[in-house]
C-alpha positions in Angstrom: 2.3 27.9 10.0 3.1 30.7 12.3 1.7 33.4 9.5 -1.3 31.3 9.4 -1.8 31.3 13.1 -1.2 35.2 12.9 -4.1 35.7 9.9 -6.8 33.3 12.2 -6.3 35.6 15.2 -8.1 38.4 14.2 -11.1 39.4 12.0 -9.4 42.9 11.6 -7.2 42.7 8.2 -3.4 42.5 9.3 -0.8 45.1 7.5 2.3 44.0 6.7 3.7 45.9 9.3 2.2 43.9 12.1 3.2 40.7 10.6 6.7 41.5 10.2 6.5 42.6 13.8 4.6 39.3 15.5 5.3 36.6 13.2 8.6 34.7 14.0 11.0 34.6 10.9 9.4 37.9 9.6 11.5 39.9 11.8 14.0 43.1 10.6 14.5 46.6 10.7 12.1 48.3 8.7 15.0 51.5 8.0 17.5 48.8 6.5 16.2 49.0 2.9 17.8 45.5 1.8 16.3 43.8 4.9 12.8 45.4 4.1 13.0 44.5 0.8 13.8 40.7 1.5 11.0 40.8 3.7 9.0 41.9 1.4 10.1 39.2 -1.1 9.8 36.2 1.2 5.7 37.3 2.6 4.6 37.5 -1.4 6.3 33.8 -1.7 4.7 32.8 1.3 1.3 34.2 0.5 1.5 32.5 -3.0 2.4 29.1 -1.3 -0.4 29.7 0.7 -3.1 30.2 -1.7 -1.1 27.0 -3.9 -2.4 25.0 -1.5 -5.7 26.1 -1.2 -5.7 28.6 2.1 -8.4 30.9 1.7 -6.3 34.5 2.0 -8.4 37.1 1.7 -7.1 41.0 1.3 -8.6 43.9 2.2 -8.4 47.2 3.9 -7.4 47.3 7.5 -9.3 51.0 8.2 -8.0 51.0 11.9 -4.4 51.8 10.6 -5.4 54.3 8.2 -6.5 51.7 5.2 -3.5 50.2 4.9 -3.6 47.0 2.8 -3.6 43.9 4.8 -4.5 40.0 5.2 -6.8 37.5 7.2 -8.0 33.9 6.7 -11.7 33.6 7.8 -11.9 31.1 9.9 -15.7 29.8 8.2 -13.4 29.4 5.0 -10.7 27.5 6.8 -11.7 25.1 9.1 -13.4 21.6 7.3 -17.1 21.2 7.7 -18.6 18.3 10.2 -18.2 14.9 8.7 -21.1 12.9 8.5 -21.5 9.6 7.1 -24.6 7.4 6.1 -25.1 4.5 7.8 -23.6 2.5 4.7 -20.7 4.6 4.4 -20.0 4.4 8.2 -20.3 0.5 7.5 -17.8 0.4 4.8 -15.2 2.2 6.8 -15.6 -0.4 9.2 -15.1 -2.7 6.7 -12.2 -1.1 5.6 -10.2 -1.0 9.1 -11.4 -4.8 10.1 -10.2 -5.6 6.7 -6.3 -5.1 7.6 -4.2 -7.8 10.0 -0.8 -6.9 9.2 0.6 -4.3 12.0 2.2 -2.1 9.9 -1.0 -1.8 7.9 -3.6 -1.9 10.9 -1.9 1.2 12.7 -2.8 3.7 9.4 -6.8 2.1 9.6 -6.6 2.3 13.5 -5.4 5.7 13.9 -8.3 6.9 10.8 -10.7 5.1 13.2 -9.3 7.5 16.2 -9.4 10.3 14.3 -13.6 9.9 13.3 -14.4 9.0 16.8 -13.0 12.3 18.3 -14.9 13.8 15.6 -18.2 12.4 17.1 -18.9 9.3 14.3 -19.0 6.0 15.5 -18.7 3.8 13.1 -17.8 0.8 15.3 -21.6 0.4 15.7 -21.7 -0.4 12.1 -18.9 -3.2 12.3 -21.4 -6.4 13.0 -22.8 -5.8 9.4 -19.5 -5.1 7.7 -19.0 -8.6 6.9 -15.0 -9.1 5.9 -13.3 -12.2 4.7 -9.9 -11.3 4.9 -6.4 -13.5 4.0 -3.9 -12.6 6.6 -1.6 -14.7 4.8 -1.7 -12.5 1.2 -1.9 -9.5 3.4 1.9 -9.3 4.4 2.3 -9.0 0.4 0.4 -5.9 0.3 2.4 -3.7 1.9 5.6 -4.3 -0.3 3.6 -3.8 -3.6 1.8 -0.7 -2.5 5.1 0.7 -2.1 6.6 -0.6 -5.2 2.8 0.9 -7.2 3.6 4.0 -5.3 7.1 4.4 -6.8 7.0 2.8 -9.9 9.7 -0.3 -8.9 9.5 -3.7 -10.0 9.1 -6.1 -8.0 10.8 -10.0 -7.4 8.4 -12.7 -6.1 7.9 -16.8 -5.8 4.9 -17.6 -7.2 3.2 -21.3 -7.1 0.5 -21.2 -9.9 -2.5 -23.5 -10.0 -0.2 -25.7 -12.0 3.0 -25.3 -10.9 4.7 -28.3 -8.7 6.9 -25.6 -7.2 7.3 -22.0 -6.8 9.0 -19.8 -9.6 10.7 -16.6 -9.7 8.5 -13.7 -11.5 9.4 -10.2 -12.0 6.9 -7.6 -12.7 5.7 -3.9 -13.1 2.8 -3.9 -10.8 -0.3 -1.6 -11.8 -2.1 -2.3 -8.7 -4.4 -4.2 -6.0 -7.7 -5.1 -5.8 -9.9 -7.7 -4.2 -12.3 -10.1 -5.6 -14.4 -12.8 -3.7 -12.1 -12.5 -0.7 -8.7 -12.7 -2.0 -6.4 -10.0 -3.6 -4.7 -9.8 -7.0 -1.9 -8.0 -8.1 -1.7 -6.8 -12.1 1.1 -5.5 -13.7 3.5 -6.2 -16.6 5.2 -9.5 -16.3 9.2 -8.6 -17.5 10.3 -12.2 -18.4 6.9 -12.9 -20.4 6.7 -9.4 -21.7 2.6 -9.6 -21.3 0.1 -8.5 -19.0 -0.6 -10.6 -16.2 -2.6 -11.2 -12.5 -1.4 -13.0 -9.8 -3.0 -14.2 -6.3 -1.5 -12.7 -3.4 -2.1 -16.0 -1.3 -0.1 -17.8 -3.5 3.1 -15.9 -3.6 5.7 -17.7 -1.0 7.8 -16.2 0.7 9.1 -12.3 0.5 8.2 -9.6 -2.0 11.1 -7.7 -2.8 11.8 -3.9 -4.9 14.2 -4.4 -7.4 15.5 -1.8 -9.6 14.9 2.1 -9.6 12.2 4.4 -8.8 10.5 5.9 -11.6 10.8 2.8 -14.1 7.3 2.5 -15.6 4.3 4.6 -15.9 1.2 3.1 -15.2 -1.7 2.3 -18.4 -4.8 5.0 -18.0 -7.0 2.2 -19.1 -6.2 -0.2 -16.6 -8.5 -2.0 -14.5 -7.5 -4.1 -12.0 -10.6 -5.6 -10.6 -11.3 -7.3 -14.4 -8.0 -9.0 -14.3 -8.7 -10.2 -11.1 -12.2 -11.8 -12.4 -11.4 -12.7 -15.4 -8.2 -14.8 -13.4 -10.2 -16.9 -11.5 -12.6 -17.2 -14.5 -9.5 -18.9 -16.1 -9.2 -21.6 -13.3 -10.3 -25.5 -14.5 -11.9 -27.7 -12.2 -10.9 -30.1 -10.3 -12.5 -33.5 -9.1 -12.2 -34.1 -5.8 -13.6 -37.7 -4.2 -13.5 -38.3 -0.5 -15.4 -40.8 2.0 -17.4 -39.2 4.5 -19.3 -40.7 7.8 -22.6 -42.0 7.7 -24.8 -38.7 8.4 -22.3 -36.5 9.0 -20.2 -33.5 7.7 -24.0 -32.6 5.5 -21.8 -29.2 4.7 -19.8 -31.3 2.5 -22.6 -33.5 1.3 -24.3 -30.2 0.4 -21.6 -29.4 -1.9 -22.0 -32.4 -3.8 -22.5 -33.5 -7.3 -22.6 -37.2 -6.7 -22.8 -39.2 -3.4 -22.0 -43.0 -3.7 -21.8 -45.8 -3.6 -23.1 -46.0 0.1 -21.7 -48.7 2.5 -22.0 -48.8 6.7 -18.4 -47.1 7.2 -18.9 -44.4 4.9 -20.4 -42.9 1.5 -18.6 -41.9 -1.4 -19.1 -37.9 -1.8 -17.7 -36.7 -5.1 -17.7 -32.5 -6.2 -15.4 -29.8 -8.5 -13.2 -27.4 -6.8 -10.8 -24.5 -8.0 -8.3 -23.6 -5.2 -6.6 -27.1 -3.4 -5.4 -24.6 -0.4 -8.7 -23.4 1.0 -10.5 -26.4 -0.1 -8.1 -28.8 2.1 -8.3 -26.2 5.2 -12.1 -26.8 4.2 -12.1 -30.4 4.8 -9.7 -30.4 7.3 -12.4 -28.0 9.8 -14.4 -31.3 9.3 -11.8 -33.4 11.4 -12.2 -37.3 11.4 -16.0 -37.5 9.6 -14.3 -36.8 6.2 -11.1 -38.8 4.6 -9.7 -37.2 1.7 -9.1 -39.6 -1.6 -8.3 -38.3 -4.3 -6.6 -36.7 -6.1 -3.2 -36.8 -4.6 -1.7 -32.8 -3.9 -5.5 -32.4 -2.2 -4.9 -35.3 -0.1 -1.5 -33.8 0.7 -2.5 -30.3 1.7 -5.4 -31.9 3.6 -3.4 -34.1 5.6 -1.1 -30.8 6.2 -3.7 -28.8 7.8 -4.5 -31.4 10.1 -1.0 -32.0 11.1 -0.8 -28.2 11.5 -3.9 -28.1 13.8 -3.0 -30.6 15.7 0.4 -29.3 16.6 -1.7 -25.7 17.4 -3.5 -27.6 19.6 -0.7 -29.6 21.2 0.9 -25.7 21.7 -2.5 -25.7 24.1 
C-alpha cells in the first residue's frame, strides 16, 4: 500500500533510489551490498504482485535524475470510472437489498447501498417498483448454505416434504441457491439417496448445520440451479381443498374457485386445487371468521394454527 501511495504522488517517474528512501519497509544503506541487494529482491516481488493484481505500473525514464529508470501509476489508469446505472439496473439493486431480512445478511446489502449513495446513485428512488416477495422464514437457511457452496461442505438438515408426516434428516452436497416464484431452493447431491435433488428452503425445520471437511466435492459445470428449482414445483400434485365461506364475502377466495356450492343462508360451499398447505392456510387464515376450513384434514390443521398464532400476536398487543 505504502509503494502505491508513493507511485500516485507524482507524475514524475520514481527511481528506485527515492523509493527505498520514502517508502516505509524499503529502508537500508545503499553501501551494504547484501542489504541493497535484498532490497532489490523484495521491490521486483512487489512490483510483480502489483501488476498480478492488475495495478497499472508503468516504467519509464525519470530525466530529472539523469534518466534513471523509475516507476508511477497514472492515476486515469487507477482510479474506477463513475458508476452509473439505468433505471432498471438501479431497480434491481433495490430489489436485491429489500430482498434480504436476516441481519447477518442485511448488513452486506445495507452497507453496498452506502457505498452507491456516497458515489452519487440513488437507487432508493427505484425501490417502489422493485416489487419483492421475500420468505424471512427460508431466509435464516441461506446463510449456512452459502457458506457450505462457498467451501465445498456438506451440509445436515430436517426436511418435511410435501408428503412427509414429519421432518427427516437429509444430508447433501449443495451446488447452490436460486429463487423461483418467491421462494428459494437449494440443489445439490443427496448422500443417503446418492441422486440429484432440490429442496425448499421454507420447508427445512430447524438448523442447517456443516458437517464434514472443506474441500469435499467439486461442483458440476453444467449445473443449473433455477431448472431444478422449476421443474420441483412442476413435480407438486394438487390438492383439493373444500371450505364454507360467508354469504358475499371473502370474493378473493371465491375468485380462486373451481366450484362454489351447494349455496345455503349460513354459507356456500367453495371448492379449488392447491400445492403448498403452509402458505395456502396463512392464506385463508388473513380471511379471519368469513372462511371455515373443511377439508382435508393437515389444511384444516395448519389453518387453525395460524389463527391461533395471530391471535396470540395480537393478545401480545
Amino acid at each position: 500500500m505504502n509503494l502505491v501511495l508513493c507511485l500516485l504522488s507524482s507524475r514524475r517517474f520514481q527511481t528506485a533510489g527515492r523509493i527505498a528512501r520514502t517508502v516505509p519497509g524499503y529502508e537500508h544503506d545503499p553501501e551494504d551490498k547484501k542489504a541493497h541487494e535484498a532490497f532489490q529482491r523484495k521491490f521486483e516481488r512487489d512490483k510483480a504482485e502489483l501488476r498480478r493484481i492488475g495495478i497499472p505500473l508503468q516504467s519509464g525514464n525519470d530525466f530529472l535524475a539523469d534518466g534513471e529508470p523509475g516507476y508511477r501509476i497514472a492515476r486515469s489508469d487507477f482510479e474506477l470510472p463513475q458508476i452509473e446505472f439505468t433505471d432498471a439496473e438501479a431497480a434491481a439493486v433495490a430489489a436485491a437489498a429489500r430482498l434480504w431480512q436476516q441481519p447477518e445478511l442485511q448488513s452486506g446489502s445495507a452497507e453496498a447501498l452506502l457505498k452507491l449513495r456516497a458515489a452519487g446513485i440513488d437507487v432508493e428512488s427505484h425501490a417502489a417498483t422493485a416489487t419483492v416477495k421475500s420468505l424471512p422464514g427460508a431466509e435464516a437457511a441461506l446463510s449456512p448454505f452459502f457458506e457450505a457452496i462457498a467451501v465445498r461442505r456438506a451440509v445436515v438438515f430436517d426436511y418435511l416434504g410435501s408428503r412427509d408426516e414429519s421432518a427427516q434428516q437429509r444430508r447433501i452436497q449443495p451446488w447452490g441457491c436460486a429463487a423461483w416464484r418467491g421462494r428459494w431452493y437449494v440443489a445439490g447431491l443427496d448422500l443417503d439417496r446418492d441422486a440429484q435433488r432440490c429442496f425448499r428452503l421454507s420447508r427445512i425445520s430447524g438448523k442447517v448445520r456443516l458437517t464434514g471437511p472443506e474441500g469435499a466435492y467439486t461442483i458440476p459445470e453444467d449445473v443449473d440451479v433455477l431448472a431444478f428449482a422449476s421443474e420441483s414445483e412442476s413435480r407438486l400434485m394438487p390438492v383439493r381443498a373444500t371450505v364454507m365461506v360467508r354469504p358475499k364475502r371473502a370474493w378473493g377466495v371465491r375468485r380462486r374457485a373451481d366450484q362454489i356450492g351447494p349455496r345455503t343462508p349460513e354459507g356456500d360451499q367453495v371448492c379449488f386445487s392447491y400445492t403448498e398447505t403452509a402458505p395456502t392456510a396463512a392464506w385463508l387464515a388473513s380471511f379471519g371468521p368469513d372462511v371455515l376450513v373443511v377439508d382435508p384434514p393437515e389444511l384444516v390443521k395448519e389453518t387453525v394454527a395460524c389463527l391461533q398464532a395471530l391471535a396470540a400476536e395480537e393478545g401480545d398487543h
